[in-house]
NUSEMI-309842 format. One record per atom (N, C-alpha, C, O): x, y, z. Coordinates in steps of 0.05 Angstrom, whole numbers, padded with zeros to 5 digits, always signed. Layout:
XYZ;...
END
This chain:
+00289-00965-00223;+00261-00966-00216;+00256-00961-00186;+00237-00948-00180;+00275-00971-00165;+00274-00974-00140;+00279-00936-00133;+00268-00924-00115;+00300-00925-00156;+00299-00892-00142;+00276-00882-00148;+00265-00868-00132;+00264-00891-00177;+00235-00872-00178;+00217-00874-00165;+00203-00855-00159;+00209-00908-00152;+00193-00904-00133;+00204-00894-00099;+00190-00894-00079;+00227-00886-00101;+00224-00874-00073;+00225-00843-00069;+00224-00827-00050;+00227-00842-00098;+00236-00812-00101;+00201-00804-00103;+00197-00781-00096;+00174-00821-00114;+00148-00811-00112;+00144-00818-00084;+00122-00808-00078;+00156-00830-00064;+00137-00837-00040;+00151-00803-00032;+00136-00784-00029;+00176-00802-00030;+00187-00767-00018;+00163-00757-00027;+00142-00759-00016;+00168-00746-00052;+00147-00737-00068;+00111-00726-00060;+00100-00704-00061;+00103-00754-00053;+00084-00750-00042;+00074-00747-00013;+00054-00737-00002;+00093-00758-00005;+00098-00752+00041;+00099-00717+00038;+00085-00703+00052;+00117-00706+00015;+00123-00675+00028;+00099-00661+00021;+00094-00640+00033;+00080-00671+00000;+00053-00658-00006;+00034-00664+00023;+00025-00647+00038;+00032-00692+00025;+00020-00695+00049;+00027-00678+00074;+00010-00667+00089;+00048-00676+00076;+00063-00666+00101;+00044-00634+00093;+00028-00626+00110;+00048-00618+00067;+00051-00601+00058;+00012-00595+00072;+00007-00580+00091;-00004-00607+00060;-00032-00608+00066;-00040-00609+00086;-00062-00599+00092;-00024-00624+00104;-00025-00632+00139;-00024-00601+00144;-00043-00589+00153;+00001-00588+00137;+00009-00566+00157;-00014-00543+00143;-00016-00524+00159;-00030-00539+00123;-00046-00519+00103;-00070-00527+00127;-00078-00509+00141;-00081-00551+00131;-00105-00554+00140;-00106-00548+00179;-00125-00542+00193;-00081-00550+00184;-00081-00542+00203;-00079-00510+00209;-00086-00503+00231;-00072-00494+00193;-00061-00472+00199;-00089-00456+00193;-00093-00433+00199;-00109-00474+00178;-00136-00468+00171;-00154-00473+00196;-00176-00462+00196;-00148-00487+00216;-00171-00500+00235;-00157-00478+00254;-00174-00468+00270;-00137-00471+00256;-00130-00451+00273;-00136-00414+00269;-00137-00397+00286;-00139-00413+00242;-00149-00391+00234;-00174-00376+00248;-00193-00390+00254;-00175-00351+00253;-00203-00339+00266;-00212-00337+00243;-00217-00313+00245;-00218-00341+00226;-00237-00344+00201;-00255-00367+00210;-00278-00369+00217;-00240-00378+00207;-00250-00414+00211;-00263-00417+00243;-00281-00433+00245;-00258-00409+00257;-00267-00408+00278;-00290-00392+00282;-00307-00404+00296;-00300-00361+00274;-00319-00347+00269;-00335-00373+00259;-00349-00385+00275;-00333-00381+00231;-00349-00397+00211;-00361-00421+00235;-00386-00423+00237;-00346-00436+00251;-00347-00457+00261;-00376-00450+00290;-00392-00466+00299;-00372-00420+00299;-00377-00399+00317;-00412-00399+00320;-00431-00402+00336;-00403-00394+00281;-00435-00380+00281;-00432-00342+00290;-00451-00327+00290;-00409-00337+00294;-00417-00304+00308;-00390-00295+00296;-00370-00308+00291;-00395-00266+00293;-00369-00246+00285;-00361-00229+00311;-00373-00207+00313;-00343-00236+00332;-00348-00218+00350;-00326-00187+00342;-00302-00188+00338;-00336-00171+00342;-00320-00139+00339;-00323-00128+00359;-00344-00128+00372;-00294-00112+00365;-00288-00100+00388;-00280-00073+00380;-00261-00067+00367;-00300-00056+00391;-00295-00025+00385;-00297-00010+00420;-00296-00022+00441;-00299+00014+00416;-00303+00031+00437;-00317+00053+00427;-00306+00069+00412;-00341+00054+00436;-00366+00076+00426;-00352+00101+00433;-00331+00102+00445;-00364+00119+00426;-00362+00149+00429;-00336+00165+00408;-00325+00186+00415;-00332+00152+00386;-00317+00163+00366;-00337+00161+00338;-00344+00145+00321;-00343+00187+00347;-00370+00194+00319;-00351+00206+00286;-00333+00223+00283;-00365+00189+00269;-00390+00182+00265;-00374+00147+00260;-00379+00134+00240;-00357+00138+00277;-00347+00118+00263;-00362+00097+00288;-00368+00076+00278;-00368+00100+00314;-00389+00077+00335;-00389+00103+00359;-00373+00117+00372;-00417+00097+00356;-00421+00118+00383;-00456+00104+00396;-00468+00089+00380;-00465+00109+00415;-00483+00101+00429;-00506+00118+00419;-00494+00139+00414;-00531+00121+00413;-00548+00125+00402;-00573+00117+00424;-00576+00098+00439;-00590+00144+00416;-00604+00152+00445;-00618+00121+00453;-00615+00113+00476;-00629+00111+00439;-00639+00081+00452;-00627+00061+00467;-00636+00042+00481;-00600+00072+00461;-00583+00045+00476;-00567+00040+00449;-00550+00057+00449;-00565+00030+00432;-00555+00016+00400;-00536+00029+00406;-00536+00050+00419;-00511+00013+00393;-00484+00020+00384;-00489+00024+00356;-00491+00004+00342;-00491+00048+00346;-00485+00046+00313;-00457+00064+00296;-00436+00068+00308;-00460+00070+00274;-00442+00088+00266;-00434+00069+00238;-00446+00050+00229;-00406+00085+00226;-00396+00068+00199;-00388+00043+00203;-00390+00024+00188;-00374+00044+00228;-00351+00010+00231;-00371-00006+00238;-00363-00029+00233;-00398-00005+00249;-00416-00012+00259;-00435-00032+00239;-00443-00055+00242;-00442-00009+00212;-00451-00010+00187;-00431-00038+00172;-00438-00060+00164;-00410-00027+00173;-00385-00044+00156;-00380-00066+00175;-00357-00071+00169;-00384-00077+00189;-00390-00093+00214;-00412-00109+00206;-00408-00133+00207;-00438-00099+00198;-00457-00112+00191;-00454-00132+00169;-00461-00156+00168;-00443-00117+00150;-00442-00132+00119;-00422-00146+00112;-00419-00161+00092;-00402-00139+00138;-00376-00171+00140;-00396-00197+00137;-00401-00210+00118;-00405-00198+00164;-00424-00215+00184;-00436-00230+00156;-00432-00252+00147;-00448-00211+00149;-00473-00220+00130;-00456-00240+00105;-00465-00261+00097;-00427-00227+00095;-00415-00235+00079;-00413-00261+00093;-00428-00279+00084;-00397-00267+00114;-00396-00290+00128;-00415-00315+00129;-00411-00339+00130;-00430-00303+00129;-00460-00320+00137;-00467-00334+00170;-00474-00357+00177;-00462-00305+00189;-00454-00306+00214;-00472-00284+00226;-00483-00267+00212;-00474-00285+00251;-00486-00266+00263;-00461-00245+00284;-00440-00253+00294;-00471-00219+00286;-00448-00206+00295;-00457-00199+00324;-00480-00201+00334;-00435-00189+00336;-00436-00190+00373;-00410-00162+00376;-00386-00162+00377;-00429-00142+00376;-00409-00119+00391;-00392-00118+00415;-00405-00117+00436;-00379-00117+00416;-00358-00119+00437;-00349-00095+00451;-00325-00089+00449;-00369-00075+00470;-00357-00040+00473;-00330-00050+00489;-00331-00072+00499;-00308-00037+00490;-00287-00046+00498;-00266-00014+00502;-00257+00002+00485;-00265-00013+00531;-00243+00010+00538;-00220+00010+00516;-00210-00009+00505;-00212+00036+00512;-00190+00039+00484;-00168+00034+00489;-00152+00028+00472;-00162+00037+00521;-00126+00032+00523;-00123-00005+00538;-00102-00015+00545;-00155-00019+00538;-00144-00057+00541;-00156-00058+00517;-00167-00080+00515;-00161-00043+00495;-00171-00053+00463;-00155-00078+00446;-00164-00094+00430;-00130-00075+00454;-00110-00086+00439;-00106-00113+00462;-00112-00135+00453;-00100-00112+00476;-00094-00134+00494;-00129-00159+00497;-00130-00182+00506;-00144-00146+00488;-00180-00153+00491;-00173-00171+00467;-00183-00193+00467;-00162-00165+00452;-00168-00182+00424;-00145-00200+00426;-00150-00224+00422;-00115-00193+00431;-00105-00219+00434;-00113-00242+00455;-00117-00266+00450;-00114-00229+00481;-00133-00251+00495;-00162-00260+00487;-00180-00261+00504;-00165-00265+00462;-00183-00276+00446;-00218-00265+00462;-00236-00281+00464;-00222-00239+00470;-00247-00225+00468;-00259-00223+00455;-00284-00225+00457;-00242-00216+00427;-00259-00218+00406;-00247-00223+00379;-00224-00230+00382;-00253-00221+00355;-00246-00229+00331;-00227-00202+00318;-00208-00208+00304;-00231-00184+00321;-00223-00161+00302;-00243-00133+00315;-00267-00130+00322;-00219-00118+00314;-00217-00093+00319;-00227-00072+00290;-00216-00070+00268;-00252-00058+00301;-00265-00043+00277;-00268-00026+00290;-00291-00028+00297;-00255+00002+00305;-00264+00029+00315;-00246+00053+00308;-00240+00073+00321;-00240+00046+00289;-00222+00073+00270;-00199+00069+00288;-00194+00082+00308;-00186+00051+00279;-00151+00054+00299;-00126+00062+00275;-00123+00044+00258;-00114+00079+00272;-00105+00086+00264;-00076+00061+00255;-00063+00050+00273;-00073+00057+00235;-00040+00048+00235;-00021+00062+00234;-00015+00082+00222;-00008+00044+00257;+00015+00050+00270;+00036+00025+00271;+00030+00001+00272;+00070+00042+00271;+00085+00015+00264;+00084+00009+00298;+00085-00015+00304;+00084+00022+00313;+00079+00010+00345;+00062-00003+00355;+00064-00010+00379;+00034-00011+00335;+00018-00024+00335;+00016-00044+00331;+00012-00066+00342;+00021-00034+00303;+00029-00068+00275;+00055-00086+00300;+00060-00110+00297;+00065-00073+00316;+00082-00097+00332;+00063-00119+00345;+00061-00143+00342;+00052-00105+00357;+00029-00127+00375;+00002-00141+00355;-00009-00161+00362;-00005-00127+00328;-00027-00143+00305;-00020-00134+00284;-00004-00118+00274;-00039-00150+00277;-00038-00147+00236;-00066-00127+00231;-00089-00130+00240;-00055-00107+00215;-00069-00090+00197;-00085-00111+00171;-00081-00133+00161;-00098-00098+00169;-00117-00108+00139;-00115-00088+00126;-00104-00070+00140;-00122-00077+00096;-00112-00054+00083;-00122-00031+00090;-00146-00032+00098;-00116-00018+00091;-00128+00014+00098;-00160+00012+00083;-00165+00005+00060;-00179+00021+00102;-00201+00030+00097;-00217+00050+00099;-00241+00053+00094;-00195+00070+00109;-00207+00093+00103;-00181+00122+00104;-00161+00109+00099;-00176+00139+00106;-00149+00162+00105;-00162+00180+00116;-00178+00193+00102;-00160+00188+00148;-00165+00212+00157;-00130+00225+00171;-00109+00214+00164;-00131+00248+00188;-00113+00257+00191;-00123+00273+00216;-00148+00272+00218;-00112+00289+00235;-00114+00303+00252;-00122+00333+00243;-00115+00342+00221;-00134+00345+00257;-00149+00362+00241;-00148+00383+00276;-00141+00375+00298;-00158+00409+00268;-00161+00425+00290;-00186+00438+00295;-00201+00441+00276;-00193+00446+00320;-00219+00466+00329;-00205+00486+00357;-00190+00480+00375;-00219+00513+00347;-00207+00530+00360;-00224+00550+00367;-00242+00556+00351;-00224+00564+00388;-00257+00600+00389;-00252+00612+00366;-00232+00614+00352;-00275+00619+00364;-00288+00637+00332;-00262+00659+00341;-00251+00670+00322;-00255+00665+00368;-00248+00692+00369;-00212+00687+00370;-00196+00705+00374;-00209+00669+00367;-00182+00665+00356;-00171+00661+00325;-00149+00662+00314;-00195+00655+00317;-00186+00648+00287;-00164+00667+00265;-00156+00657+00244;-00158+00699+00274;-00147+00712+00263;-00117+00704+00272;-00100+00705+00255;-00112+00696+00298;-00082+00694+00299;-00076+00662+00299;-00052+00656+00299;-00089+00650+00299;-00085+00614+00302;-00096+00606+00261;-00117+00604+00250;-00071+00604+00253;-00076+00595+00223;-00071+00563+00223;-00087+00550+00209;-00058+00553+00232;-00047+00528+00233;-00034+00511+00265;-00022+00521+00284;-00037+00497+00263;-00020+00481+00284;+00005+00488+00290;+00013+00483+00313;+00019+00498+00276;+00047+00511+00277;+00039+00537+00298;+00056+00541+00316;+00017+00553+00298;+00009+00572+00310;+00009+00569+00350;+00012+00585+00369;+00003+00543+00346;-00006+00532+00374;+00028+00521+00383;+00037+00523+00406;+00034+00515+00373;+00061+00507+00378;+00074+00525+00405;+00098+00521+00409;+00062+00542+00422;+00069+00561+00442;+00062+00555+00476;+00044+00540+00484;+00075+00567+00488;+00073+00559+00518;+00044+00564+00532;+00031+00551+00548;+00042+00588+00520;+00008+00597+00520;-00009+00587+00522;-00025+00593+00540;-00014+00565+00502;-00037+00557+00489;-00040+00527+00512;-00021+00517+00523;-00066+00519+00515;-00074+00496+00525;-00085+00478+00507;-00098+00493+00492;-00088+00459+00501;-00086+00435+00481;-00105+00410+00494;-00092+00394+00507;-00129+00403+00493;-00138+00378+00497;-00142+00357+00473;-00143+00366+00450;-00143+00333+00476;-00143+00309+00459;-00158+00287+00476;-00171+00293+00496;-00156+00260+00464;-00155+00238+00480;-00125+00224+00487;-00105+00224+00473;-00131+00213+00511;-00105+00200+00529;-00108+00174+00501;-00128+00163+00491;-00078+00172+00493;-00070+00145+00475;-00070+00141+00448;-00059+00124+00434;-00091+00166+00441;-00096+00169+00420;-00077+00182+00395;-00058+00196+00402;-00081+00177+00372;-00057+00202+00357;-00056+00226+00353;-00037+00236+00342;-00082+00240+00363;-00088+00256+00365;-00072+00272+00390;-00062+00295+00392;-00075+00251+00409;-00053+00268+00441;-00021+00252+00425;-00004+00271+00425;-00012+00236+00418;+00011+00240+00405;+00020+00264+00386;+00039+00279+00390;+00001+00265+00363;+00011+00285+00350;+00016+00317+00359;+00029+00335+00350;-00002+00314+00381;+00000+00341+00398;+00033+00350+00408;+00045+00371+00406;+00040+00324+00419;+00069+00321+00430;+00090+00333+00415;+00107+00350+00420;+00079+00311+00383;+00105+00317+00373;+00103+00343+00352;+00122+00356+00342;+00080+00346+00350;+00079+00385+00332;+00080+00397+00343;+00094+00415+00335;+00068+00402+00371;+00068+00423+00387;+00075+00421+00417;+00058+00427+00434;+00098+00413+00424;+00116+00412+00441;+00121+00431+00462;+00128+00424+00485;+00118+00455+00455;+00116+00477+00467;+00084+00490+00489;+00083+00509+00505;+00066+00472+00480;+00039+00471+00484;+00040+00456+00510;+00056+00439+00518;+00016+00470+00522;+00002+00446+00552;-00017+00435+00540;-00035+00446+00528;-00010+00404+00543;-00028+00386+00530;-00053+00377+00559;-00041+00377+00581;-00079+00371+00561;-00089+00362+00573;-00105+00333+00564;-00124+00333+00547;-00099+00314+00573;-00112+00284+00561;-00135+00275+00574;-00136+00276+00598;-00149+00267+00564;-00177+00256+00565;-00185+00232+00557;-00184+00222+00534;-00198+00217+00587;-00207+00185+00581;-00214+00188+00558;-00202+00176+00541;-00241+00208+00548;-00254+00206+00520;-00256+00228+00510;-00249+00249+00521;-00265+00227+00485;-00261+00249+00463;-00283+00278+00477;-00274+00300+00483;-00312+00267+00480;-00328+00279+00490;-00311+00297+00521;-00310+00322+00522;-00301+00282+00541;-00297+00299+00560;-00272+00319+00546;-00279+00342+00539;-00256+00315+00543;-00235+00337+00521;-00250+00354+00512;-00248+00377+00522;-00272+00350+00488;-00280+00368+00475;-00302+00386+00497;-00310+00407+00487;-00311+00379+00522;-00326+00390+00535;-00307+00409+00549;-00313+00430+00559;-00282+00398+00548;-00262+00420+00562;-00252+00443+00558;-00243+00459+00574;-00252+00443+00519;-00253+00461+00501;-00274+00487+00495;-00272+00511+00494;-00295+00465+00492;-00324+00479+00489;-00321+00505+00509;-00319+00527+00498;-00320+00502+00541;-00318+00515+00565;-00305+00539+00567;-00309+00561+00577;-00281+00526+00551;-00265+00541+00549;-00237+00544+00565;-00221+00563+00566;-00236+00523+00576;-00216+00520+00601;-00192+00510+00586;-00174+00501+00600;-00189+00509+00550;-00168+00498+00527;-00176+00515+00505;-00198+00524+00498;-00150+00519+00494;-00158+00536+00465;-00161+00514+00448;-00182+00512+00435;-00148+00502+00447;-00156+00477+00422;-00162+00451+00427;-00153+00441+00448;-00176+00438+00411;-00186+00411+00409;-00171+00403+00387;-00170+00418+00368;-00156+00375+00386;-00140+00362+00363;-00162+00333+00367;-00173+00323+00387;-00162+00326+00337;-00171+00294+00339;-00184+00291+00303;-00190+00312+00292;-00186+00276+00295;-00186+00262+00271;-00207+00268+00262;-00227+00266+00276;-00209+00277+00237;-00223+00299+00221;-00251+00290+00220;-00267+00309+00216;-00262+00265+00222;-00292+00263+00218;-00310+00266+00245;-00335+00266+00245;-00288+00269+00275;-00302+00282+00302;-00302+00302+00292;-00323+00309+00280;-00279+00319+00292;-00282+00349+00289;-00299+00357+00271;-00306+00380+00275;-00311+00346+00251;-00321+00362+00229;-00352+00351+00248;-00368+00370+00247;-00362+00334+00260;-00376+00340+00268;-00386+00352+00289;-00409+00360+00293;-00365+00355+00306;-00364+00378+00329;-00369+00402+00320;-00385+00418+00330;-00354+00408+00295;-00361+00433+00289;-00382+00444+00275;-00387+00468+00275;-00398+00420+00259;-00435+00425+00246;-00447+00434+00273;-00467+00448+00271;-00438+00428+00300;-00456+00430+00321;-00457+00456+00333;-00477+00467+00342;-00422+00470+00332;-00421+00492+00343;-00404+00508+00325;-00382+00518+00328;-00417+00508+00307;-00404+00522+00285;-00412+00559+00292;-00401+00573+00275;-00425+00571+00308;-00432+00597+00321;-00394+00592+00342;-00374+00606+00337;-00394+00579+00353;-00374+00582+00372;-00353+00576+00364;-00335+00586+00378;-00340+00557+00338;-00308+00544+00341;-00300+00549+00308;-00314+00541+00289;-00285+00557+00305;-00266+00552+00274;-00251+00532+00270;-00234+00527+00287;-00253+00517+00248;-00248+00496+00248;-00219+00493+00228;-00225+00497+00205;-00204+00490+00230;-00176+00481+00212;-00178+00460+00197;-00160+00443+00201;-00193+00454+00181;-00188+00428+00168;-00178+00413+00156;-00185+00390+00152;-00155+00429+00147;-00137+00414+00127;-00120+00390+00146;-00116+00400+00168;-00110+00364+00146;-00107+00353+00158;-00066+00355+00160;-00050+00351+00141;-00058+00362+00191;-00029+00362+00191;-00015+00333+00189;+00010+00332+00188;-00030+00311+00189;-00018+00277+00195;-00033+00272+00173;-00052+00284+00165;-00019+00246+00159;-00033+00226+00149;-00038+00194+00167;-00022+00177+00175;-00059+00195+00167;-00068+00164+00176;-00087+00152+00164;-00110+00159+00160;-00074+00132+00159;-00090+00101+00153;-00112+00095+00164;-00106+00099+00188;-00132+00088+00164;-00146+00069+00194;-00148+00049+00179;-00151+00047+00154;-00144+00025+00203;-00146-00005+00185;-00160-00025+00210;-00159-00020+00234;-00173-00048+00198;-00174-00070+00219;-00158-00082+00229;-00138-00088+00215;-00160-00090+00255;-00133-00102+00257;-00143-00134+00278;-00160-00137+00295;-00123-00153+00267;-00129-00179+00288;-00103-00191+00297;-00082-00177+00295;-00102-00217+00307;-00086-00218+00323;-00060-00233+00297;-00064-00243+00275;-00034-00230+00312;-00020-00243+00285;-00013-00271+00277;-00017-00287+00295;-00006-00278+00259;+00002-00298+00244;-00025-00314+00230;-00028-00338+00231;-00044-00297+00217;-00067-00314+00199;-00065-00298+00180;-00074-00275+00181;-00056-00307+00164;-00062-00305+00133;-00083-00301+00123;-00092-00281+00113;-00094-00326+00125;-00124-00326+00118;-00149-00312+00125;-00169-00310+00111;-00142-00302+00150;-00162-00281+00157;-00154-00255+00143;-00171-00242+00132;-00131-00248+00143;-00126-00217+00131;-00128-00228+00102;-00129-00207+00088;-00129-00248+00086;-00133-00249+00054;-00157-00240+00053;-00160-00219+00041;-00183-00256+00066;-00205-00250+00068;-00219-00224+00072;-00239-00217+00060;-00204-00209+00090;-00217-00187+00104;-00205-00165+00072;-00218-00147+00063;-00181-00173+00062;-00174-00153+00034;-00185-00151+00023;-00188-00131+00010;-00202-00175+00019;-00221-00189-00010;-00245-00172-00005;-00257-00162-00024;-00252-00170+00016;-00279-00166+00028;-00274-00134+00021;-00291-00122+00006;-00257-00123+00028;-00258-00091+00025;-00261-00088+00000;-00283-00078-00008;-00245-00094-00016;-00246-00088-00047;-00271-00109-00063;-00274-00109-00087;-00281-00120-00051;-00306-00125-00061;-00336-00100-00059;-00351-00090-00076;-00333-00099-00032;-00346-00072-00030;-00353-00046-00036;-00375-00034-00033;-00321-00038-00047;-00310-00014-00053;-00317-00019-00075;-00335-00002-00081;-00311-00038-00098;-00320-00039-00115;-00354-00038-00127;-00364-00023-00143;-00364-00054-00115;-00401-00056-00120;-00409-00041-00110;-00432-00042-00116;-00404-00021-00091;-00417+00004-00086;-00427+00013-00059;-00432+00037-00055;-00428-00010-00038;-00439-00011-00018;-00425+00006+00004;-00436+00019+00022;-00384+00000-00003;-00386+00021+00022;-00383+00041+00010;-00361+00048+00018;-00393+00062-00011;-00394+00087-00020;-00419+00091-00006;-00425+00112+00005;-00435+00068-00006;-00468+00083+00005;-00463+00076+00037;-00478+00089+00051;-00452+00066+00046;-00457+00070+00078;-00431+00084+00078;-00420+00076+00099;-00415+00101+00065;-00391+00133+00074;-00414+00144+00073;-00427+00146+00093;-00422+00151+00052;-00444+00175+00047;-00469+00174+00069;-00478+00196+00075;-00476+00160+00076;-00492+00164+00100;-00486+00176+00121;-00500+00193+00134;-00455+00165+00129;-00451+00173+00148;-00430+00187+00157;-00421+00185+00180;-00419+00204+00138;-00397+00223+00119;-00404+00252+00110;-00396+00275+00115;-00427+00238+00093;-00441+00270+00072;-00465+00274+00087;-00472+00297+00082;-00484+00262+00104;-00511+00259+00118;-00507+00263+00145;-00495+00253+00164;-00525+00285+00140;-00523+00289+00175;-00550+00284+00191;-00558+00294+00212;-00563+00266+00174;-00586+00255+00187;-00580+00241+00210;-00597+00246+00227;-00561+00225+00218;-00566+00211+00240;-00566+00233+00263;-00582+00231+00282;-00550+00250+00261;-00554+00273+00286;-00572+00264+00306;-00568+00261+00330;-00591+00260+00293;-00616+00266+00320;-00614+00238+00330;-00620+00236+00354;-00607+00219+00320;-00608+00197+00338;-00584+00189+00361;-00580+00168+00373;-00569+00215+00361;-00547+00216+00378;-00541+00237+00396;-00521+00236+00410;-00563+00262+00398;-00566+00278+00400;-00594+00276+00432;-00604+00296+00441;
END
């Protein structure tokens, strides 16, 4: 009698112990802390269209912006944009700036070292823009691959990586932002513009008289959210939350807005 009751006090100490360490790992959670908050803070960096870009009034909007909204709302929280330079983006969120990273960051395993991914939410890839008057000898990225050619991107991005590693042979030129690159292009002072297929495709609705566009994508990338590591609970949540959406319909209608619609133009324009 004396082992069974000590064998239920073990018994029930390692559940306790077991609940101690669950409720703690819950009060430490940025879930729980948002909730506790009252606010969703997201940390992006405007000017990567159509995913957050600045909009003539002042407003930060775009898709991550949109999908930003209806976290919040899922939450039952209010949200707080966070514009945030792209190369302290990552260091902004572990020094607790903000909650989670929503500005199309691509996964990467050199990333995933320093945070946690949430599942892929969207599949773009690197994509090309080039002069109308090159289009007969420039078929592919493989084409550019030459000493010739000048190459702009953004500085950090995978877009100036993948430049590196496809076209090696190329002068790459890097750019704080997408816009000054692509202004460097436009000019003409670069034959090509590289960067992730939903800029380019809208760079090129704009100057579609001036640039040929390559679209088939040479990379595959992921884009995912990403927060800081060791919570469970926040990345269960943030899974749940995607595939809830995906499913009832909501983020098909805010892609298509801001994907298949080229209405917002003018509010960025």
């Amino acid at each position: 009698m004396k082992k069974f009751i000590l064998s239920m006090l073990l018994v029930f100490g390692l559940v306790s112990l077991a609940f101690s360490a669950n409720n703690k790992l819950w009060e430490q959670s940025t879930l729980n802390q948002i909730i506790k908050r009252g606010e969703l803070r997201v940390g992006l960096e405007s000017g990567y269209k159509p995913f957050e870009m600045t909009a003539k009034n002042g407003d930060i909007i775009g898709f991550d912006v949109d999908l930003a909204k209806v976290m919040a709302k899922a939450m039952g929280v209010k949200l707080k944009i966070v514009n945030t330079a792209w190369d302290g983006i990552i260091p902004a969120l572990i020094t607790d700036k903000f909650d989670i990273i929503m500005s199309g960051m691509t996964i990467t395993q050199k990333r995933n070292l320093q945070v946690n991914f949430a599942d892929p939410y969207i599949i773009v890839g690197q994509t090309i823009l080039i002069h109308k008057k090159d289009a007969n000898k420039i078929k592919s990225y493989k084409d550019l691959n030459n000493s010739k050619y000048v190459i702009v991107s953004k500085l950090g991005t995978t877009g100036y990586f993948s430049v590196k590693k496809y076209m090696p042979k190329a002068k790459i030129n890097a750019f704080e932002t997408e816009a000054d690159a692509f202004q460097d292009f436009i000019n003409g002072k670069a034959d090509a513009f590289v960067y992730d297929l939903p800029l380019c495709a809208y760079y090129y609705s704009q100057y579609q008289d001036k640039v040929a566009f390559l679209d088939k994508p040479f990379t595959y990338e992921p884009l995912g959210w990403a927060i800081k590591k060791g919570d469970p609970d926040f990345i269960n949540w943030l899974n749940n939350f995607l595939r809830q959406i995906k499913g009832d319909g909501t983020y098909e209608k805010i892609y298509n807005k801001w994907f298949k619609s080229t209405s917002w133009h003018k509010q960025v324009q």
